[in-house]
Structures are given as structure tokens and as C-alpha cells.
C-alpha positions in Angstrom: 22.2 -1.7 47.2 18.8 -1.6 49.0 19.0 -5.1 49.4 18.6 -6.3 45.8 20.8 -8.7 44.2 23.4 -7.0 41.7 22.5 -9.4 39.0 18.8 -8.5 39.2 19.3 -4.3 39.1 21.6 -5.8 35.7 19.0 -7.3 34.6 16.2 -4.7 34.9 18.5 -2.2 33.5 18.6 -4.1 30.5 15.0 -4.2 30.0 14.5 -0.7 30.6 17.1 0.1 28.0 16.2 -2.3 25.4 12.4 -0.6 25.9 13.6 2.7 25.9 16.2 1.9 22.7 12.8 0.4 20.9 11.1 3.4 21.8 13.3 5.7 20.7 13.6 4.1 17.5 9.8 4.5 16.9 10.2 7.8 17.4 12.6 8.1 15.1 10.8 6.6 12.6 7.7 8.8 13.0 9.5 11.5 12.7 11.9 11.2 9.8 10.6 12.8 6.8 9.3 10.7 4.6 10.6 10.2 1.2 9.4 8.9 -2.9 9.9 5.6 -3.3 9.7 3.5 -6.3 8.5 -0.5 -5.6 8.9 -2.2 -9.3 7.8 -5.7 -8.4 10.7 -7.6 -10.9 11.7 -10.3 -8.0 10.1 -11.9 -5.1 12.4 -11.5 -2.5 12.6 -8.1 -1.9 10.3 -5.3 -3.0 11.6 -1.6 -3.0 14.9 -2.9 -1.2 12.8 -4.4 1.6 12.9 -8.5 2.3 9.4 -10.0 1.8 6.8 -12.3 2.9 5.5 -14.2 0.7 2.0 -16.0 0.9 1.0 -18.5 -1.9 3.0 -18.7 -4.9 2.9 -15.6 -6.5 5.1 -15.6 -9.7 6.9 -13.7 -11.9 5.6 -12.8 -15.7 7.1 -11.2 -18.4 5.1 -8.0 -20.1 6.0 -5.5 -22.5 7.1 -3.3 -19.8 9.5 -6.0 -18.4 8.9 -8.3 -15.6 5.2 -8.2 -13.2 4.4 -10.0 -10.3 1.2 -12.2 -11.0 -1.6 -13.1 -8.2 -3.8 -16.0 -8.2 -6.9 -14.4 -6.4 -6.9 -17.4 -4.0 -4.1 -17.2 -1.7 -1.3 -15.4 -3.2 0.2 -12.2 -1.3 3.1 -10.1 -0.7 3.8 -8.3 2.8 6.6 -6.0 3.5 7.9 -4.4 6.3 7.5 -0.7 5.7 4.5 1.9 5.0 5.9 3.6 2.6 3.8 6.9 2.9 4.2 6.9 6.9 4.8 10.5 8.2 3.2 11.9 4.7 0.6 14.9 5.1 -0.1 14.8 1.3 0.6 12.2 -0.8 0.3 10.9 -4.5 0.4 7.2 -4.8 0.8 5.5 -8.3 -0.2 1.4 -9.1 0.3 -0.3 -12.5 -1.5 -3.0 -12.7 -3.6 -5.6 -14.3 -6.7 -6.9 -13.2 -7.8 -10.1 -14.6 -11.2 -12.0 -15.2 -12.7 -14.9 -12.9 -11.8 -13.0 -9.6 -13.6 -12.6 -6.5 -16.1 -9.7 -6.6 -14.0 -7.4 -4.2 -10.1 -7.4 -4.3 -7.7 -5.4 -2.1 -4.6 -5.3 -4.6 -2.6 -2.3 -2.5 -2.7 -2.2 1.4 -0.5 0.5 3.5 -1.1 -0.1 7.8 -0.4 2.0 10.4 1.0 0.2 13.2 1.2 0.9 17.0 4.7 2.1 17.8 4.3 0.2 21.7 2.4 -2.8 20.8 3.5 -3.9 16.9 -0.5 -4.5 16.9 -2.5 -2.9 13.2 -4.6 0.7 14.2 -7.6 1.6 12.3 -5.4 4.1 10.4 -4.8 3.0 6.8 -4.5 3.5 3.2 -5.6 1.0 0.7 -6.5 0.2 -3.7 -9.4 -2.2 -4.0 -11.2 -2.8 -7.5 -15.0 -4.2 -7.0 -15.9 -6.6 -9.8 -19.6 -5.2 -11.4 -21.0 -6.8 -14.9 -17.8 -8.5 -16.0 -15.9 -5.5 -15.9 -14.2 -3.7 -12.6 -14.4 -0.5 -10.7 -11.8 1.4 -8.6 -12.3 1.5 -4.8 -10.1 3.8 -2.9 -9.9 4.6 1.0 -8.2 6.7 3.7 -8.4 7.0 7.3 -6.9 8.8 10.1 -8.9 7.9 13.3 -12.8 9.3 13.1 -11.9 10.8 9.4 -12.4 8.2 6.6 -13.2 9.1 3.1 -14.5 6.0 0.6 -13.6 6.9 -3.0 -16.1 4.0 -4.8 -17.9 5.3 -8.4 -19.7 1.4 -10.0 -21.1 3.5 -12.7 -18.0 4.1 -13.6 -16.3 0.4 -15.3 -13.3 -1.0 -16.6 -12.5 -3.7 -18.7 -10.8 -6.4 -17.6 -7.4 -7.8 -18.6 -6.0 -4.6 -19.4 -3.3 -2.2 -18.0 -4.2 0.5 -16.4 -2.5 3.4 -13.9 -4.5 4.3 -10.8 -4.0 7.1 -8.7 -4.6 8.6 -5.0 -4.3 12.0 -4.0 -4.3 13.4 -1.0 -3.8 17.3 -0.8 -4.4 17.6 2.7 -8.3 18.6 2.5 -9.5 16.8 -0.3 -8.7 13.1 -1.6 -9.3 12.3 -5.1 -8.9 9.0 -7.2 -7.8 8.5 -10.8 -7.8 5.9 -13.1 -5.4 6.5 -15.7 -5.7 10.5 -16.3 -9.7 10.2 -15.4 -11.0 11.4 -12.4 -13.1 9.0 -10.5 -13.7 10.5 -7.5 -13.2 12.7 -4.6 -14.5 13.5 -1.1 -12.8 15.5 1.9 -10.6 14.4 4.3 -8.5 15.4 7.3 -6.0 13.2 6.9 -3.2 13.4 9.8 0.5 11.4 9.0 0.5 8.2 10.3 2.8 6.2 12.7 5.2 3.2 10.4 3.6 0.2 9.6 3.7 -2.5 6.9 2.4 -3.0 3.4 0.4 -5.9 1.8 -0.3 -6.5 -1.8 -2.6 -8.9 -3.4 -4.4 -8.8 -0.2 -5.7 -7.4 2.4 -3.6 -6.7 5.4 -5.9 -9.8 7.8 -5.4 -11.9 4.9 -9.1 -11.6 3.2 -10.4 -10.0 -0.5 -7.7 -11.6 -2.9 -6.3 -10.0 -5.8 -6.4 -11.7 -9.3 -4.2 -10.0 -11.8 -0.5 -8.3 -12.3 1.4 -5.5 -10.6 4.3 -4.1 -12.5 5.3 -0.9 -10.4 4.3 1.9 -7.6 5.1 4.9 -6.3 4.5 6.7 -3.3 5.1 10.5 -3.1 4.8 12.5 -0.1 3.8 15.3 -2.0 1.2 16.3 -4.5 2.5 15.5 -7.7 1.6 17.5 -11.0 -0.6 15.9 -14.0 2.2 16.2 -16.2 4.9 14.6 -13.5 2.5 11.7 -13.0 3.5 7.7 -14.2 3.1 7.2 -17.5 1.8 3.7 -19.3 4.4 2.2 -20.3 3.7 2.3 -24.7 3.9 -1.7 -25.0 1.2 -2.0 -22.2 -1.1 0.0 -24.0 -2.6 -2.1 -26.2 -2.0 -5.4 -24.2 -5.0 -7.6 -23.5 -6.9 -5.4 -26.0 
């Protein structure tokens, strides 16, 4: 058969199907419609039915609202394999959390990553929750980027106490994206935001494995949609007046 071996045409027709197989699962990724899901972080080894990495020792707590995962600020973190709001052109995305005193001065507690379908390799296409630690207290930092268009959603006048429970909030409408902390508008700032590719998650760090978070997550959600004010998580009652 033009003079190559038999065993060798086997061989590259295996490679060329095991790349066109991966490929054609990427695709498929991309394209399915995305979907809500619910991440309550109750147990280490798998978050929102996903196996997970874990960095550190990161430990379970018990709240009012049942069981948290708690982060040491200094190396503990969580990866998963999934980005939950790939494929989304709008999106609502829900943390409860706690964030606790004596951390670092910036903290990315929430990180979703865009990954390149081909390579595996992290884009420049991601969604993120950061707090910034001003005067003893803390302030919500919020970003989104689909390649040149990036919005910042950062408001320091605009501070928290620590050690408390709070629900914060991203919403993307597909002009505008806004940022909530509980039912308080923080900030907003357009944005042309297109659906990104699958990726992975981090949490209680950022996705290279810098800004640690020092505090409690008890639960997200991520909505491809644009959810109404009255369809929005609610704070649990018992975590209301905890730490205060």
C-alpha cells in the first residue's frame, strides 16, 4: 500500500482518530447548552458531582446553614474540572460565603477559566469573585473577560465587615455586568461578553495558584440566564446574625 508498512497506516489511523474523537468532543462541549447548577461545598471530594483537587487542607465546618468548606488563606484550594457557566451568553452567579480577618490584602475566593479546546492550555477568557481587604473590613472585586472586552467591577468606598455571611452576585445581561453584595448594588460597567469555550474552576484561589482566600464557602450557583431579584439565593436565617 504505497510502500508503507501495514502496522504503521494502523497506527496513524489511530492517532488521527483519537485527535479527531477529542476534537469532536470539544465541540460538543462548546456547544451543549449550558445549564443551572448548584455547587454546595458539604464534602471534599467532589463539588457539584465533579471529583476534586484539592490543595492544602481545606476542611469541613459546621454553620447554621449546615456544613462549609473553610480556607486557610495560605495554601488551601479547591480545583474542579468544569466551568460551569461555559457556553452562557448571560449569566447570574450566586457565592455564600464568609470572609474572615488576618487575610491577605487581595483574595480570589471564585475562579471560572476558559480553556483552549486543542491545547488544554488557560486563555485570557475568564470569570472570577475577589474581595480586596481595605481598613480592616473587605470590598467586592468582580471581573469578566471575553478577549479585548474586560469590565472590573471594584467600589473600596464601599466596605464590609468581616466574619460575617454574606451573598454576592454577578450579572451579566449581555450588555451590561453588574455586582451585588447581598441585595446592594455595587457596581456595574458594560461588557460584550461572548460564551466561552469549557474550562475548569478554582476556589480559594486563583486559577495559577496566587491571592489566597481566608474564610468559608457554603454554596453557589450558576445560571445561564438572568435571574429575577425575587428568584435570587436567599441567606440562609441562621447565617444572619452569625459572627455579628
Amino acid at each position: 500500500m504505497n510502500g508503507y508498512p501495514r502496522s504503521l497506516l494502523h497506527r496513524a489511523c489511530g492517532v488521527f482518530l483519537a485527535g479527531a474523537l477529542a476534537a469532536a468532543a470539544a465541540l460538543s462541549a462548546q456547544t451543549q447548552a449550558p445549564r443551572q447548577q448548584t455547587w454546595r461545598f458539604d464534602r471534599l471530594d467532589s463539588i457539584g458531582g465533579y471529583p476534586t483537587q484539592v490543595l492544602g487542607h481545606p476542611h469541613l465546618i459546621d454553620t447554621p446553614a449546615g456544613k462549609a468548606i473553610q480556607f486557610n488563606g495560605v495554601d488551601d484550594g479547591i480545583f474542579v474540572d468544569d466551568h460551569p457557566l461555559a457556553g452562557a451568553s448571560t449569566y447570574t452567579w450566586e457565592v455564600i460565603f464568609r470572609p474572615d480577618a488576618d487575610g491577605p490584602e487581595a483574595q480570589r475566593f471564585f475562579h471560572l477559566q476558559e480553556q483552549d479546546p486543542a491545547t488544554g492550555t488557560n486563555t485570557m477568557n475568564r470569570m472570577l469573585f475577589e474581595i480586596r481587604i481595605v481598613d480592616g473590613q473587605w470590598c467586592l472585586d468582580s471581573f469578566a473577560s471575553s478577549g479585548d472586552s474586560t469590565r472590573t467591577l471594584l467600589n473600596c468606598k464601599l466596605l464590609h465587615p468581616l466574619g460575617r455571611w454574606y451573598r454576592v452576585t454577578a450579572v451579566y445581561d449581555g450588555k451590561m455586568l453588574r455586582n451585588y453584595v447581598d441585595d446592594e448594588l455595587e457596581g456595574e460597567g458594560p461588557l460584550d461578553l461572548k460564551p466561552q469555550m469549557p474550562g475548569r474552576s478554582s476556589i480559594g484561589v486563583r486559577i495559577n495558584k496566587v491571592y489566597w482566600f481566608k474564610g468559608a464557602v457554603l454554596l453557589a450557583r450558576m445560571t445561564p440566564w438572568v435571574l429575577k431579584p425575587n428568584e435570587l439565593l436567599k441567606l440562609p436565617e441562621g447565617l444572619k446574625t452569625a459572627g455579628k
